[in-house]
C-alpha positions in Angstrom: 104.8 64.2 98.8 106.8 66.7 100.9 104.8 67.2 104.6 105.3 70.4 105.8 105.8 70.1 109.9 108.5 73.6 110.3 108.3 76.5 108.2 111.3 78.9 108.9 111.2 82.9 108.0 114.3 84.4 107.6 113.6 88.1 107.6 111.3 89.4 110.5 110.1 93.0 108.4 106.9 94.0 106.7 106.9 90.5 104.8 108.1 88.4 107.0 106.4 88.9 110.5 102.6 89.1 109.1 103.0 86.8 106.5 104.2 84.3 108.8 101.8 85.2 111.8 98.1 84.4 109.6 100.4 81.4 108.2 101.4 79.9 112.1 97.3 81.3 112.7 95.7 79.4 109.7 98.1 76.3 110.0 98.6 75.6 113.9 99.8 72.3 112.9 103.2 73.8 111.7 105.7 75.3 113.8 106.2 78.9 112.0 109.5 80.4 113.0 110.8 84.0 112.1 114.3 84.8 112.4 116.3 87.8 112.3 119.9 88.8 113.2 118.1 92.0 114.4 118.2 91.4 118.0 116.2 94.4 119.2 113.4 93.6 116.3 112.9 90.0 117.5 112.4 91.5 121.0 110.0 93.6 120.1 108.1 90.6 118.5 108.1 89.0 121.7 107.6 91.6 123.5 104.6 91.2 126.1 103.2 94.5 125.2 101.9 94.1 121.6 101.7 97.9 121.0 105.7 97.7 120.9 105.3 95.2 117.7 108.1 97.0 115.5 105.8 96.8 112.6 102.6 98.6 112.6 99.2 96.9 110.5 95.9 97.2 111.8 95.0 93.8 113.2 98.3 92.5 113.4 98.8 92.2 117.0 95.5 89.8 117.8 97.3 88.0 115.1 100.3 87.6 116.7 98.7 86.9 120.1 96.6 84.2 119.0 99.4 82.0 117.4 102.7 83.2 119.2 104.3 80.5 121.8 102.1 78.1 120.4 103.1 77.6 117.2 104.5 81.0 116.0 108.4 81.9 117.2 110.7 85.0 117.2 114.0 84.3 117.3 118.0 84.8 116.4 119.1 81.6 116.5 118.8 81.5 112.2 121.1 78.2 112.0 118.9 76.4 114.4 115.6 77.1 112.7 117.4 76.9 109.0 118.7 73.1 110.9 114.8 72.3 111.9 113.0 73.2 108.8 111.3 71.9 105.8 110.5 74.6 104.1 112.4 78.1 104.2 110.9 81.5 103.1 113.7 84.2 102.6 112.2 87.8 103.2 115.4 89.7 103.7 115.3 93.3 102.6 116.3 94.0 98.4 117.1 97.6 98.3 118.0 99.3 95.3 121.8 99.0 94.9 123.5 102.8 95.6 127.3 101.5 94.2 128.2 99.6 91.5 126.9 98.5 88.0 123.5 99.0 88.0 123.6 101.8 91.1 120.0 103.4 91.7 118.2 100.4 89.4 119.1 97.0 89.8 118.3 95.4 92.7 120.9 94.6 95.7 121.0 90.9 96.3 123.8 90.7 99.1 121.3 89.8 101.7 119.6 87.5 99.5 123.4 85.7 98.9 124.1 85.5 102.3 120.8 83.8 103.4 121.5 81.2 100.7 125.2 80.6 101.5 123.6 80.1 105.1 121.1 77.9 104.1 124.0 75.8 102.1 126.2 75.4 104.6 123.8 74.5 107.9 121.0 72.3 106.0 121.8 68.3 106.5 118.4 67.4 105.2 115.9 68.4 101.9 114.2 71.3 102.0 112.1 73.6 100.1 113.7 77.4 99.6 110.7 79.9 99.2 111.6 83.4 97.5 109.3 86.2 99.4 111.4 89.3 98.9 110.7 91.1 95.9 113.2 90.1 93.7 114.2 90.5 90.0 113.5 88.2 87.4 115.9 85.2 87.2 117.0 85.3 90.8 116.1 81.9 91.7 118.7 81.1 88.9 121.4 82.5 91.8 119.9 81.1 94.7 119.7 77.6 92.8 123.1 77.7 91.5 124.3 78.3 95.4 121.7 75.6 97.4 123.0 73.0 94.5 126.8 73.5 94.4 127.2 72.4 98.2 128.4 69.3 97.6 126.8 68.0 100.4 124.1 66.0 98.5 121.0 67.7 100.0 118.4 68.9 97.4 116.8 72.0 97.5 113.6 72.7 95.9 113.3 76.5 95.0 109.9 78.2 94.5 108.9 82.0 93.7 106.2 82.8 96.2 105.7 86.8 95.8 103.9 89.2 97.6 100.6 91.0 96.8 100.3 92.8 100.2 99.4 96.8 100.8 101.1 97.8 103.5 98.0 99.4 105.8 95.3 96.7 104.8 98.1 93.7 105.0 96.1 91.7 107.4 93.0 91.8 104.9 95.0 91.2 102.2 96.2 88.0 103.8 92.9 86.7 105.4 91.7 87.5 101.8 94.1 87.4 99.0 93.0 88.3 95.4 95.3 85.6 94.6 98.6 83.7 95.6 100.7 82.8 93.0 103.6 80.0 93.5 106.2 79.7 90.5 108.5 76.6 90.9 109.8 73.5 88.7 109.0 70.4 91.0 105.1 69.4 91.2 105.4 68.2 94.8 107.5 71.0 96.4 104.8 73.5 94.7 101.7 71.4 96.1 103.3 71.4 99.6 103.0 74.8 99.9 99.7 75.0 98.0 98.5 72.7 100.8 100.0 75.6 103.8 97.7 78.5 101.8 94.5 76.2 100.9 93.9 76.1 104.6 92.1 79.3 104.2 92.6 80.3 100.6 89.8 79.0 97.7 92.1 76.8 95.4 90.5 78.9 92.3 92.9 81.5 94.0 96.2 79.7 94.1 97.9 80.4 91.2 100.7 78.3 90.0 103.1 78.9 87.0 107.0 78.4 86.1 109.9 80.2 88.3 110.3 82.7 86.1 106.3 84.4 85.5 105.9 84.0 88.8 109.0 86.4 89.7 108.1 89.1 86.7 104.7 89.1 87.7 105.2 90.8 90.5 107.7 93.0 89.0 104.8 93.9 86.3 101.8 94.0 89.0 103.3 96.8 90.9 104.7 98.3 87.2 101.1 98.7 86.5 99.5 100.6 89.8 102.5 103.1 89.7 101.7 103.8 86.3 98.5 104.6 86.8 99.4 106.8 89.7 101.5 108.6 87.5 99.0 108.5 84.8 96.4 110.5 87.0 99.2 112.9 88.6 100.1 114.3 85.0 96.3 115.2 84.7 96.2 116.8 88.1 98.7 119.2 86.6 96.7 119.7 83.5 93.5 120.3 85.6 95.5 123.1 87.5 96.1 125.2 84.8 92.9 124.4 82.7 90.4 124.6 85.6 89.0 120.8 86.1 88.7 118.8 88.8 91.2 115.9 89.2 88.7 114.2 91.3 85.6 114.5 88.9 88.1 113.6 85.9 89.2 110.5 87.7 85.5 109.9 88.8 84.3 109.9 85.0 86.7 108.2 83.8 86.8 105.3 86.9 83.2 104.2 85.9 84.6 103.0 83.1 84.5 99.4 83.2 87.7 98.4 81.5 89.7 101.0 83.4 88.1 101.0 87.0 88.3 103.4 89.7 91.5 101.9 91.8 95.0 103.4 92.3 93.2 106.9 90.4 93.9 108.9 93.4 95.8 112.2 92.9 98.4 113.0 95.3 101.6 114.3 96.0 103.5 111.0 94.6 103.5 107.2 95.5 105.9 105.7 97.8 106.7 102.5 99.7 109.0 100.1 99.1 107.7 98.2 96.5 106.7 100.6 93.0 109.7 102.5 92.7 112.4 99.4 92.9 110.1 97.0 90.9 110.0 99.3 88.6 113.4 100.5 88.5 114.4 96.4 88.4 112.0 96.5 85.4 114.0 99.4 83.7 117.3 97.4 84.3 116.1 94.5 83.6 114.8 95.7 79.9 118.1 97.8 79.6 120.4 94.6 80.1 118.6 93.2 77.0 119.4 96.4 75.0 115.3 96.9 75.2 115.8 100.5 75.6 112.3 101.7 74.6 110.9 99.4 76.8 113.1 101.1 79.9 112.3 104.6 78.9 109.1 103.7 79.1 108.9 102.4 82.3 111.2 105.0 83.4 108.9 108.2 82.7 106.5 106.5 85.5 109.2 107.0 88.1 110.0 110.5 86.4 106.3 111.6 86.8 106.3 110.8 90.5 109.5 112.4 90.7 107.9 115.7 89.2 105.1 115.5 91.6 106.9 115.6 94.8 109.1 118.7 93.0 106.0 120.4 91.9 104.3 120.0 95.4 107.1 121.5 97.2 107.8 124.1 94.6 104.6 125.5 94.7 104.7 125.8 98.6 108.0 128.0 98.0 106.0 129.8 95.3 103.0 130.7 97.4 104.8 131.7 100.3 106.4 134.8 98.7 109.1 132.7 96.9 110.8 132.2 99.6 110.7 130.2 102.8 114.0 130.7 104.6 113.5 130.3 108.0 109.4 129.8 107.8 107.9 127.6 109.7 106.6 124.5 107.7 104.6 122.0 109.3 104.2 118.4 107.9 100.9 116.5 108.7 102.5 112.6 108.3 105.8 111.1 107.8 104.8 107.4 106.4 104.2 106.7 102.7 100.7 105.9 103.4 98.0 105.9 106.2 97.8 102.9 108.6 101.6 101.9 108.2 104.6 102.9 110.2 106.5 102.5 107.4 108.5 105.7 105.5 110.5 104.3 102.9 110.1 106.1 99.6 107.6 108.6 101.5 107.2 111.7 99.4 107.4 113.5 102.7 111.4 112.8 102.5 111.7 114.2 99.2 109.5 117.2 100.2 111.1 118.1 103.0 114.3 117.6 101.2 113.8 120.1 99.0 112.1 122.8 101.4 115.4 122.1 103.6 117.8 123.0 100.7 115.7 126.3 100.7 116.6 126.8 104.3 112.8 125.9 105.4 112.6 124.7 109.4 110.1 121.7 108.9 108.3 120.2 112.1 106.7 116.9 111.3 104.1 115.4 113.5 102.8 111.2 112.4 101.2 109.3 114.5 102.8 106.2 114.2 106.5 107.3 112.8 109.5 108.0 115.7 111.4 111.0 115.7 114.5 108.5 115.3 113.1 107.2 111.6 112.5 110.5 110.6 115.7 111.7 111.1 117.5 108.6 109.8 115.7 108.4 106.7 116.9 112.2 106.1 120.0 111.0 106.8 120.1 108.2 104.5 120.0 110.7 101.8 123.1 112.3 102.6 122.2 115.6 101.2 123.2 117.1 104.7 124.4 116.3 107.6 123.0 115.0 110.5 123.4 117.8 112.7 122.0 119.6 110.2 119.0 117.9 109.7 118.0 117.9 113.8 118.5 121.6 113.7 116.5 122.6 111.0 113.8 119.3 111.3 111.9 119.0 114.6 109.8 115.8 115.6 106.6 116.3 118.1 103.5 114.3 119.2 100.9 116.8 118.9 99.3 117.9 115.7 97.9 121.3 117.3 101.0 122.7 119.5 102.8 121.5 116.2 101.3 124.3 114.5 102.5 127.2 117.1 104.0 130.0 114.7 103.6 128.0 111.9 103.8 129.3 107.8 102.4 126.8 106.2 100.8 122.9 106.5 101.8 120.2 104.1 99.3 117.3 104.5 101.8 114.2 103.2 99.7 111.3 104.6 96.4 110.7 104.5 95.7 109.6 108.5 92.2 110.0 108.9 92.7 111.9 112.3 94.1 114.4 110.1 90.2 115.6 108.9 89.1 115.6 112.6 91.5 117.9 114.1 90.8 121.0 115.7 91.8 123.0 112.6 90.1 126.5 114.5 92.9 125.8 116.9 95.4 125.1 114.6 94.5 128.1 112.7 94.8 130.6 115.4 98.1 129.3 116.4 99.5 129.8 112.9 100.8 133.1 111.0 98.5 134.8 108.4 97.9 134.6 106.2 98.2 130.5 107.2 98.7 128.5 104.1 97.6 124.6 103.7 99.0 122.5 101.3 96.8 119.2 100.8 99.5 116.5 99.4 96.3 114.1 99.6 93.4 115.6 98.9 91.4 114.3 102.4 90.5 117.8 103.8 87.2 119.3 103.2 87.9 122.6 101.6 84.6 124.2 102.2 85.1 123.8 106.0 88.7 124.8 105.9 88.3 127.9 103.7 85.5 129.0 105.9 88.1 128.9 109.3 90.2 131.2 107.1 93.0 129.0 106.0 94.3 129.8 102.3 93.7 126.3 101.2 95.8 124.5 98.2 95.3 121.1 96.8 96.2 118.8 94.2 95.0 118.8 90.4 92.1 121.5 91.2 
């Protein structure tokens, strides 16, 4: 039986650093060390002021206080805690490749290659190789074929370990899983880790299956809540034009027992960094084995969403007069979701994106989102340049002096401070007639039709 003493994390992100801080919390027998070659994010992990933490979850912090420098670590040096461990999670980032064979589907495994080449040349010892990234199916095939062609005669163990966490609830999620699911091929490297998550997980929760179920189930997990995501936001469209309510429809048909009411909330699109690459890796995956009704399928999910962001931001240009050439557009949240710093696959990108083609001048105000990530993940598109982008996009810390001269509002996250505001304020700051577009249906339209606001929403 493998005894787990050192657990090393290479990758310090949104996996990574809370994963490993309720691990180091739950097990403080085992030294839990997070690595990164990201200097300036390990510093931040260690940094004495816990509101600096570069990711933000609610909870996190007294996590990380509780446990770090006595048994959970930040650091760079990633051969030395690679050297020390006995079991190694790898929680590297797995974009979606943008070059190549398979650009804009298949999943880019460069960083996943490197960390195993790594592993294979420093490890002198045995040790158990933990997949955490979101990965496509068969990639332990890749790791395995690297760890055992050393030559060095040190056995590796590999073992799919994925993910089930929603980024703004993470720390719940962790302290109370719906289930952890470890796919792997050797009994005792899968009960040593069993054994890390039973200090605090029910055993009835700890799934355990071969390599490869365990990798395409979370492929297929996240497959499913997109898809019904999309599902609802092609009836918020039909409600639009027929007169429902998107919100009674999805009430109606939530109480249905086999369906359930979860992940039936209509809104401008999903995003995070999870549904549109798992699904795309789904599509690619089905499309290598000439399954091609099987990746359309899958595809029209990321089509609706697409739609959705198009449709929101088309129907902004439509209301205001068709056109919105040097308007004022304000943006109420940056991040993908409430409770999260993260932006990546926000529909507030691909929103403003669009409006910015249209010569729109967009000020965005998130309460957790720097100016710098807004700019850099306009950037990343590479529809304009960057000088472009700070001209016409301006980044400010106050939701009310945000609204000075303002066109329009476009509510993209739903941050509960957002129904709180002083909306009489923001209303008398703005041009009339002053528009607001509710990409998340959280504002009480009674209350804001009665300040005066002309008040859009989604699927009603």
């Amino acid at each position: 039986m493998h005894t787990i003493k050192n657990i090393t994390c290479i990758g310090a992100g949104y996996v990574g650093g809370p994963t490993m801080s309720v691990i180091a919390q739950k097990n403080p027998d085992i030294k839990v060390t997070v690595v990164d070659l990201n200097k300036t994010r390990i510093d931040a992990w260690n940094s004495d002021d816990l509101s600096l933490l570069p990711i933000y979850e609610p909870g996190l912090d007294s996590v990380v206080k509780e446990a770090r420098n006595r048994n959970l670590f930040f650091s760079t040096d990633v051969d030395k805690a690679i050297d020390e461990a006995d079991m190694i999670f790898i929680s590297v980032n797995t974009p979606t490749k943008t070059y190549g064979k398979g650009k804009g589907q298949a999943a880019d495994l460069k960083y996943i290659e490197l960390c195993a080449r790594q592993i294979a040349r420093v490890a002198k010892n045995d040790k158990i190789v933990v997949e955490k990234s979101t990965l496509p199916v068969r990639t332990a095939d890749a790791i395995k074929s690297i760890l055992n062609n050393t030559g060095n005669g040190v056995n590796f163990h590999i073992l799919s370990n994925p993910e089930f966490l929603a980024e703004g609830t993470a720390m719940a999620d962790l302290e109370n899983p719906d289930r952890v699911l470890i796919g792997g091929e050797n009994e005792d490297a899968i009960q040593a880790l069993v054994n890390v998550y039973a200090k605090w997980v029910p055993k009835a929760k700890i799934i355990t299956t071969n390599l490869w179920s365990s990798e395409l189930s979370k492929l297929v997990a996240n497959a499913f809540l997109a898809q019904r995501v999309s599902s609802i936001n092609s009836i918020s469209e039909l409600c639009e034009v027929t007169g429902a309510n998107v919100d009674e429809v999805a009430n109606a048909i939530g109480m249905d027992s086999r369906i359930g009411s979860k992940f039936l909330k209509a809104s401008v699109g999903f995003g995070g960094s999870c549904f549109q690459k798992d699904i795309l890796n789904l599509v690619y995956i089905a499309r290598s084995y000439n399954l091609n009704e099987v990746a359309d399928y899958w595809q029209q999910v990321i089509s609706m969403n697409d739609h959705q962001k198009q449709r929101f931001s088309s129907n902004i240009i439509k209301t205001l007069y068709n056109t919105v050439n040097g308007k004022n557009i304000v943006f109420y949240g940056w991040a993908f979701k409430k409770d999260t710093n993260d932006t990546r696959e926000s529909a507030a990108i691909y929103v403003a994106d669009h409006l910015l083609d249209e010569e729109a001048n967009i000020i965005v105000y998130d309460p957790k989102v720097s100016a710098e990530q807004v700019y850099s993940d306009l950037d990343y598109l590479g529809t304009r340049g960057p000088e472009e982008n700070r001209r016409f996009v301006t980044v400010v810390n106050n939701p009310v002096a945000a609204s000075k001269g303002a066109h329009a509002i476009a509510v993209l996250t739903e941050w509960d401070e957002f129904k709180s505001l002083d909306w009489k304020s923001i209303y008398a700051n703005m041009f009339k007639p002053a528009f607001i577009f509710d990409g998340r249906n959280v504002l009480d339209k009674n209350s804001i039709v009665e300040i005066g606001f002309s008040y859009k929403s989604i699927g009603k």
